[in-house]
Structures are given as C-alpha cells and as structure tokens.
N, C-alpha and C positions, 0 to 999 in steps of 0.2 A: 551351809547357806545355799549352797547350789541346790542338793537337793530338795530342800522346802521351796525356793523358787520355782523348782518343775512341778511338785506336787499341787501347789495356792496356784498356778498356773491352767491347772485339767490335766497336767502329763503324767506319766506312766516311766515309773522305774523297776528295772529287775536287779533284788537284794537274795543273799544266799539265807536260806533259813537250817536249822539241823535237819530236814527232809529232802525237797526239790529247793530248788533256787523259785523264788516266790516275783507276779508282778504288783507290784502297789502301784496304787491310786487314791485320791482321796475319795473317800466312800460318801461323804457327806457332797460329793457335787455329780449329779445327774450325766451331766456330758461326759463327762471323766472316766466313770463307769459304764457310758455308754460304747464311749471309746475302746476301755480294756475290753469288753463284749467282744467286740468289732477287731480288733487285736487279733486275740486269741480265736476269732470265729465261734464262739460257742453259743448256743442257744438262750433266750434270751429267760429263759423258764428254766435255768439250773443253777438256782441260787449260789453266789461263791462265800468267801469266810473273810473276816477284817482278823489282822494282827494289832494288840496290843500291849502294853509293859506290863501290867502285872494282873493280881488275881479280884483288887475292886474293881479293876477297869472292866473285864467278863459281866459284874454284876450293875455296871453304872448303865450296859448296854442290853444285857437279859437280865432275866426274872429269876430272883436269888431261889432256889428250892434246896432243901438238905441236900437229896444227893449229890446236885448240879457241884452245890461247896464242898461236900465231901471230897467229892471228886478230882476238882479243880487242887484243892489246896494238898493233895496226896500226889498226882498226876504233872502238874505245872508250872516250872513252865517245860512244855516236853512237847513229843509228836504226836499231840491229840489235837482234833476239833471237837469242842463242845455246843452242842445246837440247844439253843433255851427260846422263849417266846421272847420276844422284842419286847423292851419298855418304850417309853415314849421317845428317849432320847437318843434312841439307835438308828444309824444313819438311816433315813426312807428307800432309798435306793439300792440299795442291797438287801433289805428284809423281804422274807420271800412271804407268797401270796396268800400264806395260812398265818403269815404275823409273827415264823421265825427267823431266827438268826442265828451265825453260824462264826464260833470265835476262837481263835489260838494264841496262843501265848508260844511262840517256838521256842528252843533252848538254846539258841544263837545271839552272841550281843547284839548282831546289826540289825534286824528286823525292834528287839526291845528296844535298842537305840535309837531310829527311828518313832516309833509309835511314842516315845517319850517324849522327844523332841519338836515332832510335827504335832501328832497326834493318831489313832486308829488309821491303818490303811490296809489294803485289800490286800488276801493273803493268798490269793488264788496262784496256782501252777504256771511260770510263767515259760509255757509251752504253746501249741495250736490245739485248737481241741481236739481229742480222740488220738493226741502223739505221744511220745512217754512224756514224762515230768523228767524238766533240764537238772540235773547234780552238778553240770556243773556251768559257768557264768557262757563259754563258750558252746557249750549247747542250746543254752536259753539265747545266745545271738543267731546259732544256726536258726532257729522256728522264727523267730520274730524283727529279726534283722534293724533295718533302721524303723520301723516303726513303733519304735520303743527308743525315750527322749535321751534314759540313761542307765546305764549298766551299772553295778556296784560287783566287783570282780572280789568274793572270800574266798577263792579256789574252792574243789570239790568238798560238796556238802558232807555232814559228818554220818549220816545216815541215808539217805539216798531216800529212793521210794518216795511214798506220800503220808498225811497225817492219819491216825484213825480217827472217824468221826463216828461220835458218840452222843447221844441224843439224851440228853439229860432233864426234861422239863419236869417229869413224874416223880414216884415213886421208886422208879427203876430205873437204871440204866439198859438204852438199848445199841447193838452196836450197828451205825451202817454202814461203816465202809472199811473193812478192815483196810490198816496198812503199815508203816513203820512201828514199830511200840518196842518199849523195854523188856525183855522176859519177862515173864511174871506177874505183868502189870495188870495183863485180865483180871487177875485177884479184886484190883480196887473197886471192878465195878461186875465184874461178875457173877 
C-alpha cells in the first residue's frame, strides 16, 4: 500500500531488479518522469525503459512483430530491453521522439510484483547519470540520497551490470547496448 501511495502520488522508488537496482516512477504522469529526469540528472533526449509482469504486457505497450515475440517469449522474463514502436496506449511520456519504446520484464519477483500490482513503471538505473548502476540498495542511497521517496532493500542484485537492449521492431534483431545476458543467449537473436 505504501508503495502505490508514493507511486499515484508522482514519487519515485528504488526496487532491486536481476541487473542494477532500478528507480520507478509512474510512466503514465509527466511530473513524475520529469522528476526521475531530474533525479538522476540525465538528459532529457535519452529515452529510459518501463518494467512490466509479463510478455502481453510488452505487446499491450509496442507493436507485436514475429521477432519482437519470438524473442520475448524465449528471452523473458530475463536481462533484456526490448525496444518496439509505441502503440497508442504506451505511456506519452517516456516514448521517445521517433514513436519508440523501451520495455523489461526483469527476472526478479519485486519489480513483476510491483508492475502487477501498481501497474508499468520506469525501469531505468537508479544511479546519477554517467555513474555505475547501484547492485546493491545501499549504493542506489549513496547516488540519490533522500531524493528518492522509498527504498525497497532485496540485498545485492543477482546479476549486477545492466540489461541488453535489443531493438526489435523489424525483421531482425539489432543489438544496442550490450550488457548482462545468459550465455548463449546471443543464439536467440542473433
């Protein structure tokens, strides 16, 4: 209850995910997002990623494509981002300025527990821009201190690093940002 009260509020929590420790926000209210921006310091032109529960959730927000599903349903929930064009009903405020968006499913209960519970929330790094990504809850205090409403302490994440993100609109899969992944996992989309 607490934490839906900060989230329906504009606030800003940091939850552990399987990669960094993650800050949420609701994605669907402008100030909120404008706030994590501001947070984190990060430019306002680097699109960040919403966490969700499961694999319709990905396509209730982007544009179903074969690979996109292939992908997803081999892949997730795990330490990918997958980027698709926005539908209509993906939050305005996070989809970036060419009409994408950028979505996770991490392999952590609290972040699915969360998105099940509230709804989609921002799944961005909850560091300062340009610092590492916090693993662990007391890291993510050192960068962001009290201006962050509430902490959710899973101790150290179970993978550390960052998600890969993977751009899935087409045909192909493209990858742009390497980072945590399973051995092997290049397979599914490479």
């Amino acid at each position: 209850d607490r934490i839906r009260e900060v989230l329906t509020v504009g606030g800003l929590v940091v939850y552990p995910t399987d990669t960094a420790y993650g800050l949420g926000a609701d994605p669907f209210q402008e100030p909120a997002v404008g706030r994590l921006y501001e947070v984190k310091a990060r430019p306002r032109d680097q699109p960040m990623s919403i966490a969700v529960a499961d694999v319709p959730d990905i396509f209730r927000f982007g544009e179903r494509t074969p690979i996109g599903e292939a992908f997803c349903m081999k892949n997730l929930p795990g330490p990918y981002t997958v980027v698709l064009r926005a539908t209509p009903k993906a939050p305005r405020p996070i989809v970036s300025k060419d009409g994408r968006i950028a979505l996770r499913i991490p392999a952590h209960p609290i972040p699915r527990l969360l998105a099940k519970a509230y709804g989609p929330i921002t799944a961005t790094s909850a560091n300062r821009h340009g610092l590492q990504s916090p693993e662990t809850c007391e890291g993510a205090r050192d960068q962001l201190g009290d201006r962050v409403d509430l902490y959710l302490d899973g101790g150290p994440t179970p993978l550390g690093g960052e998600s890969t993100v993977v751009d899935v609109p087409g045909s192909r899969a493209k990858l742009l940002r390497p980072g945590t992944a399973r051995p092997g996992a290049e397979d599914a989309w490479m």
